[in-house]
ZAMARGU-4260 file (C-alpha; in steps of 0.2 Angstrom, whole numbers, plus 5000, padded with zeros to 4 digits):
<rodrens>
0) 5186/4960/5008 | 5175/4945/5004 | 5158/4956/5009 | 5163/4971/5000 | 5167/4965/4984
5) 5150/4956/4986 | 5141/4971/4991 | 5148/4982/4976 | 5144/4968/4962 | 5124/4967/4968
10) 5122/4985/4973 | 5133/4996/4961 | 5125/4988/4946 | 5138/4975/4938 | 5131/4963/4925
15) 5133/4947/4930 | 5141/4940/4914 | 5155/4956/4918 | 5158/4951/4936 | 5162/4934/4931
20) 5173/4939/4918 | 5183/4950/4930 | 5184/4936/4943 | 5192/4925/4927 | 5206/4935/4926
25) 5221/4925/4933 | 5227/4931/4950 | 5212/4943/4954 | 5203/4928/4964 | 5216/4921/4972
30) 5224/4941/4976 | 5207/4947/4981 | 5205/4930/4992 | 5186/4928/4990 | 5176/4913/4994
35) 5168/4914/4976 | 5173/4912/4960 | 5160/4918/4949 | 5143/4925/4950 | 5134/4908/4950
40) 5144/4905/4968 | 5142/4924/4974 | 5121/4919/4971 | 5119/4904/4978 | 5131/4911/4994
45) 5117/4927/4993 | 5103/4914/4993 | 5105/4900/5004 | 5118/4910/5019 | 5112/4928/5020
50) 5095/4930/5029 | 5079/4940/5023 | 5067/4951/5032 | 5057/4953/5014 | 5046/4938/5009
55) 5050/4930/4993 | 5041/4931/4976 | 5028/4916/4973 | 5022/4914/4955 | 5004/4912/4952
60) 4994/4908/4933 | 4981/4917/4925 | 4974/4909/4914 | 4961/4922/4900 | 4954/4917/4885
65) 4965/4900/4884 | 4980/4910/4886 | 4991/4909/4903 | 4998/4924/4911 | 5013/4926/4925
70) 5008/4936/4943 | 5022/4937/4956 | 5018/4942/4971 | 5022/4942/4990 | 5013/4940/5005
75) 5003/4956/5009 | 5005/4954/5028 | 5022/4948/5027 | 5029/4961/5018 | 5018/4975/5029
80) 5028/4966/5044 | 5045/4970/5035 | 5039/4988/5034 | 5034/4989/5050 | 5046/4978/5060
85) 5062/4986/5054 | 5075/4993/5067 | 5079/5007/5054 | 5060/5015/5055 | 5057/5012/5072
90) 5061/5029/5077 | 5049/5037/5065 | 5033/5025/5067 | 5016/5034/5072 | 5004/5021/5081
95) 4989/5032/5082 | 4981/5048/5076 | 4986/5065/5081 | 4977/5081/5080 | 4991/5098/5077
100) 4988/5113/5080 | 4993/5131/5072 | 4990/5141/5090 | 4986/5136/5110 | 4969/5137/5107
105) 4968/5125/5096 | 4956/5137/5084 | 4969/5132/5068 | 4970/5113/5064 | 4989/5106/5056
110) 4989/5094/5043 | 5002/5084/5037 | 5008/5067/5039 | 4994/5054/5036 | 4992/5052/5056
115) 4984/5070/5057 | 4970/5066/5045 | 4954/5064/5049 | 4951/5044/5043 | 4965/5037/5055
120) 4953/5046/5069 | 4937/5040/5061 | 4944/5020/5058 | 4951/5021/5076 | 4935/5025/5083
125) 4926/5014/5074 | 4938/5000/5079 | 4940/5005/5096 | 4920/5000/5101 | 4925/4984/5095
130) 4944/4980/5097 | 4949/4990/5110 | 4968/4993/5111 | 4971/4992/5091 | 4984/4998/5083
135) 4981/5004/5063 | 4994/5000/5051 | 4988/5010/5034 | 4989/5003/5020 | 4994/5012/5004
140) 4994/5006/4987 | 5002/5009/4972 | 5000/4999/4953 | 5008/5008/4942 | 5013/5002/4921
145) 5027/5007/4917 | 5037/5003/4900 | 5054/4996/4902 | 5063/4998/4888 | 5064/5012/4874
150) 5062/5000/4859 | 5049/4983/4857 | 5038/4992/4869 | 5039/4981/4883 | 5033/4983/4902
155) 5030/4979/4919 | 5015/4982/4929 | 5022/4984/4947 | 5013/4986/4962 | 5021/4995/4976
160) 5016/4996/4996 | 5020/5009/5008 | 5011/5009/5028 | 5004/5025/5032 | 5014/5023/5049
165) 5030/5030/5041 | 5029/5047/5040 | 5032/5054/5024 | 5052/5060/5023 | 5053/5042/5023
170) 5043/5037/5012 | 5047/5047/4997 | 5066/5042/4999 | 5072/5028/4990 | 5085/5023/5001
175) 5076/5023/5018 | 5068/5007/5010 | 5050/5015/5015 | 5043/5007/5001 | 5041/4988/4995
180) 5038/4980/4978 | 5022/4970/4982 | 5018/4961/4965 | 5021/4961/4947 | 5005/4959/4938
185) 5002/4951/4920 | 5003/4966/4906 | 4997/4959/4893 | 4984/4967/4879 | 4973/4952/4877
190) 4975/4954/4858 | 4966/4938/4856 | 4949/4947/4858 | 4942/4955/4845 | 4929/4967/4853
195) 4936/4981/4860 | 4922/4981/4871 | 4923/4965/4878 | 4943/4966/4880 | 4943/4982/4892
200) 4931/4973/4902 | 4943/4956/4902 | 4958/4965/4907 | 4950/4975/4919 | 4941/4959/4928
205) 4959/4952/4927 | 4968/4967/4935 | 4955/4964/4948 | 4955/4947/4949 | 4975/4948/4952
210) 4973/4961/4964 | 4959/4951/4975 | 4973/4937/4977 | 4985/4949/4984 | 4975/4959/4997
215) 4966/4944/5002 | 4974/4941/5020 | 4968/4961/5025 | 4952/4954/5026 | 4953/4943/5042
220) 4969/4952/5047 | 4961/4969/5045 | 4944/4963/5054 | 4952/4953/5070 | 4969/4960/5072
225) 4988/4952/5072 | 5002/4953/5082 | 5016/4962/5074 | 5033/4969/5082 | 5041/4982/5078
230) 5058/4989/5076 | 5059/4992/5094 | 5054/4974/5099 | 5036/4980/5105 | 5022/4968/5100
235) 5007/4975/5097 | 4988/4971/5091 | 4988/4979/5073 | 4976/4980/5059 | 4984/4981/5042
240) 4969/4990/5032 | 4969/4998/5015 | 4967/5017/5014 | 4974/5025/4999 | 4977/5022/4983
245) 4989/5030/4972 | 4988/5034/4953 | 4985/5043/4939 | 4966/5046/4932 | 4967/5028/4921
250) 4974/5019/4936 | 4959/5027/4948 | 4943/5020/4934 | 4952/5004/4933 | 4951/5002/4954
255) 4935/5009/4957 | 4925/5004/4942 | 4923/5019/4937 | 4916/5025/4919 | 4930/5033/4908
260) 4924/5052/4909 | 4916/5051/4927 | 4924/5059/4943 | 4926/5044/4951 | 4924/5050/4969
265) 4907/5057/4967 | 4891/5056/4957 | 4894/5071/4945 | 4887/5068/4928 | 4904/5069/4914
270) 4893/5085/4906 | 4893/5092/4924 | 4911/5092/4927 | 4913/5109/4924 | 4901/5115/4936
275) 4907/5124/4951 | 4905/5122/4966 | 4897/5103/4961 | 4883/5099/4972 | 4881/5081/4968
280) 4885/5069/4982 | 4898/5055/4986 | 4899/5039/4977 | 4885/5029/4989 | 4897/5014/4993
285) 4883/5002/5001 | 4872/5005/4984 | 4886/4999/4974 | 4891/4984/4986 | 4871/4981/4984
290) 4872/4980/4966 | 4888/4969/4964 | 4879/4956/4974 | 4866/4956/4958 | 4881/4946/4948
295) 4876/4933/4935 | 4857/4939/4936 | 4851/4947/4920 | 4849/4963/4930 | 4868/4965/4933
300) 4873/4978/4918 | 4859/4987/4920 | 4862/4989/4941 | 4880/4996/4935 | 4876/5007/4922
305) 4862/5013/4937 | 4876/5017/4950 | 4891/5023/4935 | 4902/5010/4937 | 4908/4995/4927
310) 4902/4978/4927 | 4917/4969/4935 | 4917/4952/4942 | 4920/4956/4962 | 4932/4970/4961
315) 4947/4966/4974 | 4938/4979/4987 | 4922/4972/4989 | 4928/4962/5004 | 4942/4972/5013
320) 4935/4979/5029 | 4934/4999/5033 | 4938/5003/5015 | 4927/5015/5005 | 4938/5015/4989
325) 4929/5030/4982 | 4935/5039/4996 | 4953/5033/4995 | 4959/5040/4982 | 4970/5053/4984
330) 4976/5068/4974 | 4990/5067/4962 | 5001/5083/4957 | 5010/5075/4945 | 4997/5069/4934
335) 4982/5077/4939 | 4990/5093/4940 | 5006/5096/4930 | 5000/5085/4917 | 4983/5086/4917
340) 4975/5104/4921 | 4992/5115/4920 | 4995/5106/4904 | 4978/5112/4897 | 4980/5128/4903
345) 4996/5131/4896 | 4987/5125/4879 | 4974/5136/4880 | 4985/5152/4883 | 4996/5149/4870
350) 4979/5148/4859 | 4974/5163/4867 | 4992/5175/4864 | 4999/5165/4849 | 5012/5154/4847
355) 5025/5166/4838 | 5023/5180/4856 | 5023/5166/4864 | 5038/5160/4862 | 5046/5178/4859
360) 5039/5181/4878 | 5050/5165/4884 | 5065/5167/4876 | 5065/5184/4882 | 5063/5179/4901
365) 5078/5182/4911 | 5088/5171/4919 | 5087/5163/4936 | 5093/5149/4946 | 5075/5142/4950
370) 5069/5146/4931 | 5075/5133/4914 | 5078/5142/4899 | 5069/5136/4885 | 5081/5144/4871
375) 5070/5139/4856 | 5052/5144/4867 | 5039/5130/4873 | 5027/5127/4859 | 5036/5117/4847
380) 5040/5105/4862 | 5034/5087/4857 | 5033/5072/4872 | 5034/5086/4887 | 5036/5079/4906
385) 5029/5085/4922 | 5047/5093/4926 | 5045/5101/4909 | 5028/5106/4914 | 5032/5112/4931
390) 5047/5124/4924 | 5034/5131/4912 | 5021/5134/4929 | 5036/5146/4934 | 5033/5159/4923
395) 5018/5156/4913 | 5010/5172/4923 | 5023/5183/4913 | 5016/5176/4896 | 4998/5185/4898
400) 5003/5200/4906 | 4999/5214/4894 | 4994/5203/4881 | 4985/5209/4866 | 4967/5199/4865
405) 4953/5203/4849 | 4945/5218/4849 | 4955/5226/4861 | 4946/5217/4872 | 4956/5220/4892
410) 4966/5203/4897 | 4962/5207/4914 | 4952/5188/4918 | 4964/5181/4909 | 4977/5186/4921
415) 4966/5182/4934 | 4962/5165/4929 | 4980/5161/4926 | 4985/5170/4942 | 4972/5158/4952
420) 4976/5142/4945 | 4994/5147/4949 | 4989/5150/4967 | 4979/5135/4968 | 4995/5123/4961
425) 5005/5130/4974 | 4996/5130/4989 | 4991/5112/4982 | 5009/5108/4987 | 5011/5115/5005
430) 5020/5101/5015 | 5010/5106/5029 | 4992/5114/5029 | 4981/5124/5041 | 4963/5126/5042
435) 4965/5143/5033 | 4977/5138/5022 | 4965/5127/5015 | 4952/5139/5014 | 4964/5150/5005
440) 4965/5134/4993 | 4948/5134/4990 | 4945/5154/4986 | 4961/5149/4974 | 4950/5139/4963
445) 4934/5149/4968 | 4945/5163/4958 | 4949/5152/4943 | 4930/5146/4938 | 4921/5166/4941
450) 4935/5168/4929 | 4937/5155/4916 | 4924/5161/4905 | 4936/5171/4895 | 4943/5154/4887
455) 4924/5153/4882 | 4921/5170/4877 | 4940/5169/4867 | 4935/5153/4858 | 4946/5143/4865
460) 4934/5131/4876 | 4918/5126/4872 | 4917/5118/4890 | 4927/5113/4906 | 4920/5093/4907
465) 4937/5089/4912 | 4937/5075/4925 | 4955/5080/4933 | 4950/5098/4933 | 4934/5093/4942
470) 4946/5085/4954 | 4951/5097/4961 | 4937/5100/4968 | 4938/5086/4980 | 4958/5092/4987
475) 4953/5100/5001 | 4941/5085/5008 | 4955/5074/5004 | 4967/5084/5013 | 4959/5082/5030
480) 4955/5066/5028 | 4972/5062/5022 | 4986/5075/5024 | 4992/5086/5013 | 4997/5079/4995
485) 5017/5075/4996 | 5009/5061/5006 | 5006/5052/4989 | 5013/5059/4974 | 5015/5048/4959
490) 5033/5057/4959 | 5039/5043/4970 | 5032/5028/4962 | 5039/5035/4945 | 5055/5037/4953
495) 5052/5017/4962 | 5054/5012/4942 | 5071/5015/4942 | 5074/5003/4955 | 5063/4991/4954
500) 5059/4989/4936 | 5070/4996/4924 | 5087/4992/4934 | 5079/4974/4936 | 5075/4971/4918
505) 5093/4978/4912 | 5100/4965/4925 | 5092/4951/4913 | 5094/4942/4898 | 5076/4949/4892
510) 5066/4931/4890 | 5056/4925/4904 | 5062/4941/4914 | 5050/4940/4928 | 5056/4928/4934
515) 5074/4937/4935 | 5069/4953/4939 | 5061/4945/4955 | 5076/4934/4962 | 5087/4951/4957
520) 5078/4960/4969 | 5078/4946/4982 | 5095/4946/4982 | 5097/4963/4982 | 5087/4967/4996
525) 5096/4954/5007 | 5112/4962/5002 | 5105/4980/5008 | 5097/4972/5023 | 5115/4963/5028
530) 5124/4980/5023 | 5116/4986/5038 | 5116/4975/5050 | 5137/4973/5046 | 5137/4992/5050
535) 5127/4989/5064 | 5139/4978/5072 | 5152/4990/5068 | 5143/5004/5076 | 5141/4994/5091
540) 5159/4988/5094 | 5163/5007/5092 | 5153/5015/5104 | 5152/5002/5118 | 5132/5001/5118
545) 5118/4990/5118 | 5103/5002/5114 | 5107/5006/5096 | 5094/4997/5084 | 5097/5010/5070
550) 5111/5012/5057 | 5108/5027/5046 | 5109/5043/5051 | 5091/5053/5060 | 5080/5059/5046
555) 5085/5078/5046 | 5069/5089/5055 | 5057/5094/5042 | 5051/5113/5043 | 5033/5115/5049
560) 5029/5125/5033 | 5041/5134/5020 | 5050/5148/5030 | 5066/5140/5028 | 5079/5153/5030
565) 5093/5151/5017 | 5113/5152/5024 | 5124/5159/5011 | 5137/5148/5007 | 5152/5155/4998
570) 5168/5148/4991 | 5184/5147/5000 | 5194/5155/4987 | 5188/5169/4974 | 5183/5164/4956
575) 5197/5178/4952 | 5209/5181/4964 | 5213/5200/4958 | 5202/5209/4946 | 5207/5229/4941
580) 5194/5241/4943 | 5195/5246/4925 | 5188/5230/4924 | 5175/5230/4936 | 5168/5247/4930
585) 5170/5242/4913 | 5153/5241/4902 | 5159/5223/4893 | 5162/5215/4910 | 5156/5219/4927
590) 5147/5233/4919 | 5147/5242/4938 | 5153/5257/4932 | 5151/5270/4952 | 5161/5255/4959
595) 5175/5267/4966 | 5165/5280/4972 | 5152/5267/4978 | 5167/5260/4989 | 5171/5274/4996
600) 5155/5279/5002 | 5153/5262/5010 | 5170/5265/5019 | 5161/5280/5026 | 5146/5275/5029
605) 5152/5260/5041 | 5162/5269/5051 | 5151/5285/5053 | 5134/5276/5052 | 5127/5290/5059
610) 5129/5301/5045 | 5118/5310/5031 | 5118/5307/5015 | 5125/5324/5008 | 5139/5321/5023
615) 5143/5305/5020 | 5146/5312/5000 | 5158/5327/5007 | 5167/5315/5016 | 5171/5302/5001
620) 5181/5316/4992 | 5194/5311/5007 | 5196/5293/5003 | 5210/5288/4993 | 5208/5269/4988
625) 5226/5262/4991 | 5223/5248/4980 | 5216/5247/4960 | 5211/5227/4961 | 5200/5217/4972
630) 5196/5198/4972 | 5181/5192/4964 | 5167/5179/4967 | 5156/5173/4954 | 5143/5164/4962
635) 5133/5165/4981 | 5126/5149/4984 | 5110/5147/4997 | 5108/5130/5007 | 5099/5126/5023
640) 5113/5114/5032 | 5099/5107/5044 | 5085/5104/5034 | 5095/5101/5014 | 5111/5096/5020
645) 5123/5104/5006 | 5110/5105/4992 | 5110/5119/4983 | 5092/5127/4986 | 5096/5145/4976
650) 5111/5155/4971 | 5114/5174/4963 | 5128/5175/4947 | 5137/5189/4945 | 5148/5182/4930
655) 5154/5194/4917 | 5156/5185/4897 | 5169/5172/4895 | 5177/5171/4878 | 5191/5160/4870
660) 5205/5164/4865 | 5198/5169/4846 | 5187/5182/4857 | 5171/5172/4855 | 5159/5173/4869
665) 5159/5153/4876 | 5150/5159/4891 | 5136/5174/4893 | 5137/5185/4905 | 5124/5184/4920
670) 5118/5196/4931 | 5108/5189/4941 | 5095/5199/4953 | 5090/5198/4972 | 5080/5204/4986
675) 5089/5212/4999 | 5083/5217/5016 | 5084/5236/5020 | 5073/5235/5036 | 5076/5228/5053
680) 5092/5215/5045 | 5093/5209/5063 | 5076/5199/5063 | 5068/5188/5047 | 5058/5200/5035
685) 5043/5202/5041 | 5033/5208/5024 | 5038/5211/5008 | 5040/5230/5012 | 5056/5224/5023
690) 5064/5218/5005 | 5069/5226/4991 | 5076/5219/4972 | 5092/5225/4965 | 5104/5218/4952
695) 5120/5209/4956 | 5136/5218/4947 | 5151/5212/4957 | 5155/5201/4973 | 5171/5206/4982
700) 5180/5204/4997 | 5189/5219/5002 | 5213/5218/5001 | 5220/5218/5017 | 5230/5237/5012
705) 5213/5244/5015 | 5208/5235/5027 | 5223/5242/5036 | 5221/5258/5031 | 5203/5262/5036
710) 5194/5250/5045 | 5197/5246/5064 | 5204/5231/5067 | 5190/5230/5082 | 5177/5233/5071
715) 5181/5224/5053 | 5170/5227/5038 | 5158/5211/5031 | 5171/5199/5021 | 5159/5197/5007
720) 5151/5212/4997 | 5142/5216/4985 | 5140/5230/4971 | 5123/5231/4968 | 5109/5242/4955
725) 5094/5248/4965 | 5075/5246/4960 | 5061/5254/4964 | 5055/5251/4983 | 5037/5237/4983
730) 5021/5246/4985 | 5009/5244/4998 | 4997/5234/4987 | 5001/5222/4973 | 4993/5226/4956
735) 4976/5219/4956 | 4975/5208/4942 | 4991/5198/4942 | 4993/5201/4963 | 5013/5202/4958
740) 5022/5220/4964 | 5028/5232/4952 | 5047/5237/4950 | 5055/5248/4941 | 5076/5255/4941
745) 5079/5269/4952 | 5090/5281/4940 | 5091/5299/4945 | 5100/5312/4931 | 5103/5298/4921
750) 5112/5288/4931 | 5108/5271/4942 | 5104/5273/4957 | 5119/5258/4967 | 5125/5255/4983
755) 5140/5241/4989 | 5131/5229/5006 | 5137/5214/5014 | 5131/5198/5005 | 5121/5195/5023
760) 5109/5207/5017 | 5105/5197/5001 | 5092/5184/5006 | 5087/5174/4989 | 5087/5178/4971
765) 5073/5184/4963 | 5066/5183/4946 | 5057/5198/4938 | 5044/5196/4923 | 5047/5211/4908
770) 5032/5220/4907 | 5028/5217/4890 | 5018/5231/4886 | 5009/5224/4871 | 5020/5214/4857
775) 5038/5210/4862 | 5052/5221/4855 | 5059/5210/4843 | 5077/5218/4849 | 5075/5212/4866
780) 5085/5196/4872 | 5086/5188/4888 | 5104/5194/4891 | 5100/5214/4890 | 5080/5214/4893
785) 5085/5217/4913 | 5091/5234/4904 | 5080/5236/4888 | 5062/5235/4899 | 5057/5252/4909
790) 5046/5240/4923 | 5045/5221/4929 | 5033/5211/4941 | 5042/5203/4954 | 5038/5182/4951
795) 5032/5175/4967 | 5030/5157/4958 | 5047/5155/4954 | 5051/5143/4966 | 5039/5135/4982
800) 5051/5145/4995 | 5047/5162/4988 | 5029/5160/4982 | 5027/5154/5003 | 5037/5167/5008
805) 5037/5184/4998 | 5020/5179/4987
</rodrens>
């Protein structure tokens, strides 16, 4: 009882000040029978009894401009052996580089995790004619400002350290602990100096100045070697050196020295960024190590402004052996992409089509499980994040299909240029990429810039000189030198905030909070850290063994690419236990108005399969259904139990309106759509032709009196069904321009065209863009535009699973 109460007041967020309090009360101390009284004891317990595998904070001054400033930081190489040396990531550490590949010969290069990129294989060999026998530890960095609370603007400027070693399931994950807070640097603004000028270059000589005090230890360490343990209790030679940085385009000038506006891996002029392909070289890292040994001669500004970089004071990588930091910086999806390039894209096409049709074209979209709705459109949305951004990515391709340009003029590049950015942020995100995959990722943005002239010709752009679109150019490179780009996505250091800055702050009084926030963490790691080694012990007295080192659960196998197949997971009881078939058929619920005839030719059709359309019909005329309700379902749920566990990765609605009891509508109705597989259901679809889309009226489970009455009891029907509306079989080729297929309902004299199949034929929603045809009908919602349009484009970018799989 003692440990858990402890546990729950440092983990589950407790103020101090409240724990006390609760421990005043009489009778809950002496009942509860802990060794503590209030939080002063539980602290000094936590710090002087409970042992740490993190190194602790130590605080350091700098002092600017007469002013002094606080740094707390850790000992690089002692919090590199933390990461290294725990039992809980033994299992998953890679201690040198691997080449994957697609097929046996080895024709097709993989790349994922950092150990399949080409730097580990270059550092290796370059160390290996020296230091034979070394073991690399890559380091990665992160420093990232973040503001901690909404008012008085205040903010931390963590820094946060991952080894490349951990493959990246860890690392992105919170709760493995893959990631450790390495310092907290001084934020201040330096208001103190007047020129703006000359206070850019102060803060950014004390960033580096900050910086060059942490990394320092890499230098012999990196060079010579150290032993280091790990997890497992094997000691081995390693060489902790710094590899990638992680940030967003502000954070990468400030590191490499880079000028504001310049690409700051290559040489490419700022009034060239636009170019494509660019044919100017990589930044010439021996030149500019040249040129900062010019420091405090009169040549010094002049030998920078030669090479395109600040004049810093030795920036913190001047030193560090087997680091070109032009090269380590890594691609950013959230920043570079979502904010940065997709953000200017969606600007420019709403410039292009209008605000007004633009937002008609989004309210209009309709519903899906994958897709937001953005009820009052997206052009009047102020302060708009990258999940906000992303949702928009979903179906901006719908917003310039048909669109209307001046003079009549055909939107045919602009569907192509918004089709190929599409294309290039998606295949961007591939967990796992191929030689060809990343050939496919560059004729993606070779696509986009033959086409982007038509921002140009429209007046909307005068140039591209964008330095994150510029970036992109350098993906693929980085890719193979790095892995693919989940391997450092800012998403995880934004999400690290919550943790380690914003939690820590709210845990103090808010004066002199660095110093809090960083014994806050301390003790909270020690708590986690003793958490498992409690359940350690526990494990062992369970099962008797010796050789467990490991408390939480295996990392669940990750997919080699996107084909997850999706189960469908349904409730154990209906949403409606009986529902009439006046009901069902009814126009202002299920609206599936053949559902009686429909069921009976599905009771033919399964036990004659054999039949012919016009016999299966002669035969229906003999069914006599020998009930008039069936149970209902609502909702299908997809998850994928071995790779995401019980999350809820897609799921088809077939909800009819819900009113209260004044017969308002509280709830809409939804109708979702899906593709279902009408070829060869024993085996995963093998193209798109093996799908086809239909609407979702009604999911039933068939009453035990018909069951009985015309089903073997050998051979029983599917439990689940579904009443579905039939579109239009895919084409062989996509339409040109936008490279979606083309759908349209199947209706013969007048009527839908429907059928009833097992949900196991169902294999994932799908979302289907109106076609437009010009300005949108101002009658159209997004409740009946499923009804009111005559065509759709099936969305492949709805989600990453169907854009892999179906696009």
């Amino acid at each position: 009882m003692d440990w858990e109460v402890a546990h729950w007041a440092k983990v589950r967020g407790l103020g101090s000040t409240a724990f006390t309090d609760l421990l005043a009360i009489e009778g809950v101390h002496e009942a509860l029978g802990l060794s503590y009284k209030n939080s002063v004891e539980l602290n000094k317990i936590i710090d002087t009894k409970i042992p740490s595998r993190r190194p602790a904070f130590t605080h350091h001054e700098a002092c600017v401009a007469g002013e002094m400033y606080d740094l707390f930081s850790r000992d690089i190489l002692e919090c590199v052996r933390a990461l290294y040396g725990d039992p809980e990531h033994a299992q998953y550490l890679s201690f040198a580089p691997e080449r994957h590949y697609v097929d046996a010969d080895k024709t097709q290069r993989l790349y994922h995790d950092m150990c399949t990129g080409e730097w580990w294989w270059a550092t290796q060999e370059v160390l290996e004619q020296s230091k034979a026998g070394a073991t690399i530890i890559p380091i990665i960095i992160s420093p990232d400002k973040t503001q901690i609370t909404l008012f008085r603007n205040k903010t931390a400027y963590p820094v946060y350290l991952t080894i490349g070693n951990l493959p990246k399931c860890i690392r992105r994950k919170p709760s493995r602990r893959g990631q450790i807070l390495l310092a907290y640097l001084p934020t201040t603004r330096l208001t103190q100096i007047a020129n703006k000028a000359s206070r850019r270059r102060t803060l950014a000589n004390l960033f580096h100045a900050c910086m060059s005090r942490i990394v320092q230890p890499l230098k012999l360490a990196g060079m010579d070697g150290i032993v280091m343990m790990s997890g497992d209790s094997i000691m081995r030679r390693c060489h902790p050196i710094f590899a990638a940085f992680i940030g967003d385009y502000p954070e990468q000038c400030l590191v490499t020295g880079t000028m504001n506006g310049d690409c700051p891996i290559c040489t490419c002029p700022r009034n060239e960024l636009g170019e494509h392909p660019s044919q100017h070289e990589l930044r010439d890292l021996d030149a500019i190590l040249d040129v900062l040994e010019l420091l405090g001669s009169p040549q010094y500004t002049q030998a920078c402004n030669g090479v395109r970089i600040k004049p810093l004071q030795h920036p913190f990588w001047e030193d560090l052996p087997y680091l070109n930091i032009f090269q380590s910086i890594t691609p950013d999806i959230l920043h570079q992409l979502y904010q940065g390039v997709m953000k200017h894209m969606i600007s420019w096409v709403t410039e292009v089509v209008g605000a007004a049709e633009i937002d008609a074209r989004v309210r209009r979209l309709p519903p899906n499980h994958s897709i937001h709705a953005f009820q009052k459109g997206i052009t009047t949305l102020s302060r708009v994040s990258g999940t906000e951004h992303k949702q928009m990515s979903r179906f901006l391709l719908g917003l310039v299909i048909d669109v209307r340009l001046p003079g009549n003029a055909s939107p045919a590049r602009l569907v192509r240029a918004t089709r190929s950015l599409l294309d290039f942020l998606y295949l961007a995100q591939f967990p796992v990429h191929s030689d060809s995959s990343i050939d496919a990722l560059e004729t993606a943005l070779d696509e986009f810039h033959a086409n982007k002239g038509v921002f140009e010709d429209l007046g909307v752009r005068n140039n591209f000189n964008i330095p994150k679109l510029h970036f992109l150019q350098h993906y693929a490179e980085l890719i193979k030198l790095f892995g693919t780009t989940d391997n450092f996505n800012t998403e995880a250091t934004e999400r690290l905030h919550i943790d380690f800055a914003k939690d820590a702050y709210a845990a103090t009084n808010h004066k002199d909070e660095l110093w809090q926030m960083t014994k806050w963490l301390e003790r909270k790691e020690k708590v986690l850290q003793h958490a498992n080694f409690v359940l350690w012990r526990h494990n062992l007295s369970m099962t008797n063994t010796e050789n467990v080192i490991a408390v939480s659960p295996a990392e669940r196998w990750q997919p080699p690419d996107l084909a997850c197949l999706f189960r469908i997971k349904m409730t154990r009881h209906p949403s409606r236990k009986l529902v009439p078939f006046r009901e069902i058929t009814s126009l202002s619920s299920h609206g599936a108005t053949h559902f009686i005839p429909a069921l009976a030719r599905f009771i033919v059709q399964y036990n004659r399969p054999g039949l012919s359309f016009q016999q299966i019909e002669d035969r229906t005329v003999n069914i006599h259904l020998p009930c008039d309700s069936v149970p209902v379902f609502h909702r299908i749920k997809f998850w994928n139990d071995e790779i995401h566990a019980t999350e809820t990765l897609d799921s088809i609605h077939a909800q009819p309106a819900v009113k209260n009891s004044k017969g308002h509508v509280v709830k809409a109705a939804c109708f979702d759509v899906c593709l279902i597989q009408v070829r060869n259901p024993d085996a995963p679809p093998a193209s798109i032709q093996d799908l086809r889309v239909a609407q979702v009226r009604a999911v039933f489970t068939l009453p035990q009196t018909l069951l009985n009455r015309y089903f073997d009891p050998q051979n029983p029907p599917p439990q689940h069904l579904a009443y579905v509306e039939w579109f239009s079989t895919f084409s062989a080729l996509p339409d040109p321009q936008s490279g979606l297929y083309k759908v349209r309902r199947v209706v013969r004299d007048g009527e839908r065209q429907v059928s009833i199949v097992p949900i196991s034929l169902i294999c994932q929603s799908a979302h289907l863009l109106p076609k437009w045809g010009g300005a949108v009908p101002a009658e159209w919602t997004s409740l009946d535009v499923l009804d009111a349009c005559p065509s759709f484009l099936l969305n492949v970018f709805k989600d990453m699973y169907t854009y892999f799989n179906v696009g």
